[in-house]
N, C-alpha and C positions, 0 to 999 in steps of 0.2 A: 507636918506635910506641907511643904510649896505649894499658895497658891496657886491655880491654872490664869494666864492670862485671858483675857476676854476674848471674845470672837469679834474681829474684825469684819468679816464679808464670810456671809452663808448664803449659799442657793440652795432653794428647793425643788425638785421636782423641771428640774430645768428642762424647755425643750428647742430643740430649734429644728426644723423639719423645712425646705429648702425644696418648691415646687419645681417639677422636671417637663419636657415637652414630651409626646411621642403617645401611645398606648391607645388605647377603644374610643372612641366618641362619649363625650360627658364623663370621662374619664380623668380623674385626678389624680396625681403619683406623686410622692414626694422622696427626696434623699431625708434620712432623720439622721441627720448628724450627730447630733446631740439629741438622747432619747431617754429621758427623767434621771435625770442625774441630780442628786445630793453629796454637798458635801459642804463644810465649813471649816476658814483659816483662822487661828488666832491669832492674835500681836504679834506682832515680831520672830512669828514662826515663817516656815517653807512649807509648802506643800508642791511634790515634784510629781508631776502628772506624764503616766507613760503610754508606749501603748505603740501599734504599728500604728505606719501611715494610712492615712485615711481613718481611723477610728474614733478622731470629733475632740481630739486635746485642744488643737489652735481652736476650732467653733469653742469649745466651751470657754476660753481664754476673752474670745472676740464678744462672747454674747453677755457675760456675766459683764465688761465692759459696758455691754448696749451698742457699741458697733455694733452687730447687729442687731435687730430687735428681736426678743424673744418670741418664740412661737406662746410658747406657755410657762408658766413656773414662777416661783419668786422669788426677785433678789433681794440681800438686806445687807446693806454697807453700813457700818458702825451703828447699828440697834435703831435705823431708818430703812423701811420698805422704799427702794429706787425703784423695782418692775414687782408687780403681782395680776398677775393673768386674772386674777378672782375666780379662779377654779382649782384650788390646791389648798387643802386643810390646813387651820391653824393647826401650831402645834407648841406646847407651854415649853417649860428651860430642860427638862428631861426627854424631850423630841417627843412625847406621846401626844397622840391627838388630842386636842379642845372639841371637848362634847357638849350639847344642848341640856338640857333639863333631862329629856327622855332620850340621850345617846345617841342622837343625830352627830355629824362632823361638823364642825363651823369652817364655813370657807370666810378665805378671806376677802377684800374690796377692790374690783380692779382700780390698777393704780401705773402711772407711770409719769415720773417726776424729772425735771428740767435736769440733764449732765452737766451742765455747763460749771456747777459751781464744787459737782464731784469729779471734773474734769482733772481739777489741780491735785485732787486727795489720788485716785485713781489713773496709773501712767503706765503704760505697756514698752517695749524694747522690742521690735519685730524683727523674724526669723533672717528676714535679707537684709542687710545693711547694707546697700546701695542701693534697691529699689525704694526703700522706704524713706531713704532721701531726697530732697528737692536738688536737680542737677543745675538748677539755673540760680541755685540761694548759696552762696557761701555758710561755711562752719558757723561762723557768729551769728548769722541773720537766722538758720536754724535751730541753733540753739537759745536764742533771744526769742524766735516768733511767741514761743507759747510767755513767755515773760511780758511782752507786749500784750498778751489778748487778756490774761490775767492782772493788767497793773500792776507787777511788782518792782518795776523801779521806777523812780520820783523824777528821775531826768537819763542823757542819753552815757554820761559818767557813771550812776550807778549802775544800767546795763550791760555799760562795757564792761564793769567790775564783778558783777554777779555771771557772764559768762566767761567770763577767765579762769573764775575761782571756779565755773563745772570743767571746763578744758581740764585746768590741772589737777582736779581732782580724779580724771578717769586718764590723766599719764599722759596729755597733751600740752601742748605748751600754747603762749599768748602768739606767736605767729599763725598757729593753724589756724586762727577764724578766720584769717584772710584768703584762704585757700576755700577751692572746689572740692566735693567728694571724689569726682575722678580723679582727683592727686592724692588720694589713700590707701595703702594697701587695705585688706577687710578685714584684719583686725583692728584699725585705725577706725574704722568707719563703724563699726558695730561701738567702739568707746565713746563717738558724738552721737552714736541712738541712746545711749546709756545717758551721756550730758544731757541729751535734750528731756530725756525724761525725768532725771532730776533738778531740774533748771527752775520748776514749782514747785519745789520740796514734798513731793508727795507720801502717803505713807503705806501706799500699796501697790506693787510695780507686778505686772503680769511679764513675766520673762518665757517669751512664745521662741523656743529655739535657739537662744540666743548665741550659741557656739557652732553649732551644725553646719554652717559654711566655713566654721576657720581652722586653721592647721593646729593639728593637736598640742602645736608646743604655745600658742597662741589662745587654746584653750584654756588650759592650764590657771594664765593670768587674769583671762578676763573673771573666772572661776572666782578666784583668787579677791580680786576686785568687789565682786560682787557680793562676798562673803565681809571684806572690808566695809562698805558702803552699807551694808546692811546694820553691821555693829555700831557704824558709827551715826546714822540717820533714826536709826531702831523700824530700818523698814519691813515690811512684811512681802512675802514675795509667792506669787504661783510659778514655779518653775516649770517649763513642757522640753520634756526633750525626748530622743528616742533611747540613748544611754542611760542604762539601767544603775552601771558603777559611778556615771558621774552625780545624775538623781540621789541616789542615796548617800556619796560621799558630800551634796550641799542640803538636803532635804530633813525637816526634820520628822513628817507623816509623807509615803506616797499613796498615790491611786494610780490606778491600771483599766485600761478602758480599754475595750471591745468594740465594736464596730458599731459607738455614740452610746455604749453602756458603761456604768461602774462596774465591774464584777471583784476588785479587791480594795482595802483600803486600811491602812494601818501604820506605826511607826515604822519608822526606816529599818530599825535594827529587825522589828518584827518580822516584816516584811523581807527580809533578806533570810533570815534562819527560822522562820515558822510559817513561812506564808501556805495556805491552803487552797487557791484556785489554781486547776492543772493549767490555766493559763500562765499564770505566775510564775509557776514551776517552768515554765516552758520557757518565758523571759530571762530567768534568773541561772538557769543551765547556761545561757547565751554568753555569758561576761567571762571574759577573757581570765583565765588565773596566770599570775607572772610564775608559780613555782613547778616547772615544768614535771616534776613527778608527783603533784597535787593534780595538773592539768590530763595527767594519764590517767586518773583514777577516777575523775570526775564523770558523772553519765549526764549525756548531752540530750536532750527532750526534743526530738525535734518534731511538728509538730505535721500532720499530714494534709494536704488538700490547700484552697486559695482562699480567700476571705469572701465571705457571701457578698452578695451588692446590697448596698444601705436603704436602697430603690426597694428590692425584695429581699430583706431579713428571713431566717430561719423561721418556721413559729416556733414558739417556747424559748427555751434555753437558747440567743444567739451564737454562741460558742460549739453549742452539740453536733455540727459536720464536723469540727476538728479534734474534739473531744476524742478521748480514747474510752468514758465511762461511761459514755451518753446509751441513752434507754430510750425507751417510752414515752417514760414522765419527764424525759430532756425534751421531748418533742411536742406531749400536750399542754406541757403547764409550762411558766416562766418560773425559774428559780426568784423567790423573796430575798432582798435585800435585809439582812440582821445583822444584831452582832452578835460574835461567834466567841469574843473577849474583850477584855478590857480594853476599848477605844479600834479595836477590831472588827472591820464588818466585811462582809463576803457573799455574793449570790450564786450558790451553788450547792444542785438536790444530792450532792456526794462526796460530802467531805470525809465522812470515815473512809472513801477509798483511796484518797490523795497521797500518798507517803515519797 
């Protein structure tokens, strides 16, 4: 049996919660974007995070980063604690909690450690490729600044050398560093968010959307690219998108999130012909089939009602207004987070009803 690779970056119990104006006197509100979420990537794997808009993929993208800073939870980047709130259980190599003498939980030590030197290991690709560019920096000076702030070239010759070699490796050539981002179409401009982020060799790239503004045939390549880049750097990647067939056509585990919840989480194939949350099923009815007498036979999930506000969640079960199964025990209890199989986990009090 093939060894599993190592876990690269695992969060625990992540929160980010995102204070609001407005409500009662001495009254405190928050959006919970991200609301205890678990999950860990290994080496040179994908993990494709789905989910409608609004329900906390980019936060969880942005916060596991430390852009922003966690509300709560703990991160661990290569078998080193970067954030830990100090209020979230240890837990040993098999995920069960570390217990005391007499079965108390052991928390862990707050902790939160300088980015600056996981800056280089850790590199994200953001959703806009023109806002997330500097209008007044040229290609080169873009894709060098992080080269400069890191020391990795010895003079202004190996600079020039090390962003040529990113230009053309993401299908640009040595004239575009002289150019502006407004002189790019956006597929052009999202391949210098890609250069710039490999420009530190890093070994975990948060890929927050990175196709969503380009033309499908445009998608295609950067896909493509990034599938390249990854073979040949052995990078490991969070992919966030809203498509479901491209997710699992680059992904090799997804997760599905809810309005800042897990509620599925398993390999891709699993996930596409076993999945068991009626959200799932509800995303996965969505993906277009090419074989139009496949596409007549197919039943479409669709799902009834708007997504609650993240300000005021459902209690219990977040998902139970849209649910078709939802009860009671959807409304007084939260569905637990387990696994349901082998590397399979799911939060949901009705899975025998799913089919």
């Amino acid at each position: 049996m093939e060894e599993q690779a190592k876990k690269l970056l695992e969060i625990q119990h992540l929160k980010q919660y995102f204070p609001v104006a407005g409500g009662k006197l001495f009254e405190k509100k928050y959006v919970k974007a991200v609301d205890d979420v678990s999950f860990f990537i290994r080496k040179g794997q994908t993990l494709g995070l789905v989910g409608e808009s609004g329900c906390g993929k980019t936060t969880t993208g942005r916060t596991l980063l430390r852009l922003y800073e966690p509300t709560a939870g703990r991160v661990i980047y290569d078998d080193e604690v970067i954030f830990d709130s100090g209020d979230v259980p240890l837990t040993d190599e098999t995920g069960e909690p570390v217990t005391d003498g007499v079965g108390n939980p052991v928390f862990g030590k707050k902790k939160s450690v300088n980015m600056l030197p996981y800056r280089r290991r850790m590199q994200i690709v953001f959703q806009d490729p023109y806002a997330s560019l500097d209008p007044r920096m040229t290609v080169g000076d873009i894709v060098g600044e992080a080269i400069d702030i890191h020391h990795l070239a010895a003079n202004k010759a190996e600079r020039r050398e090390k962003i040529i070699h990113m230009l053309e490796r993401v299908g640009l050539n040595s004239e575009h560093a002289n150019r502006y981002p407004h002189e790019f179409s956006g597929g052009q401009r999202q391949r210098v968010g890609i250069a710039r982020a490999l420009a530190v060799d890093p070994e975990f790239i948060v890929c927050d959307e990175p196709i969503s503004a380009l033309d499908v045939s445009i998608q295609a390549q950067v896909i493509n690219m990034l599938e390249d880049l990854q073979r040949e750097y052995g990078l490991t990647y969070l992919f966030i998108a809203h498509d479901l067939s491209v997710v699992k056509h680059i992904s090799t585990n997804i997760g599905v999130m809810y309005l800042g919840k897990m509620v599925e989480m398993a390999d891709s194939n699993e996930i596409a012909f076993h999945s068991c949350h009626p959200y799932t099923r509800s995303l996965i009815s969505a993906i277009p089939i090419a074989d139009p007498n496949t596409s007549r036979k197919a039943k479409r999930i669709v799902l009834q009602g708007d997504i609650p506000s993240p300000v005021n969640p459902p209690s219990g079960c977040h998902f139970r207004t849209r649910c078709p199964y939802a009860d009671t025990r959807c409304a007084e209890e939260e569905p637990a987070w387990k696994e349901i199989g082998p590397g399979h986990f799911c939060a949901c009090h009705h899975l025998d009803k799913v089919k």
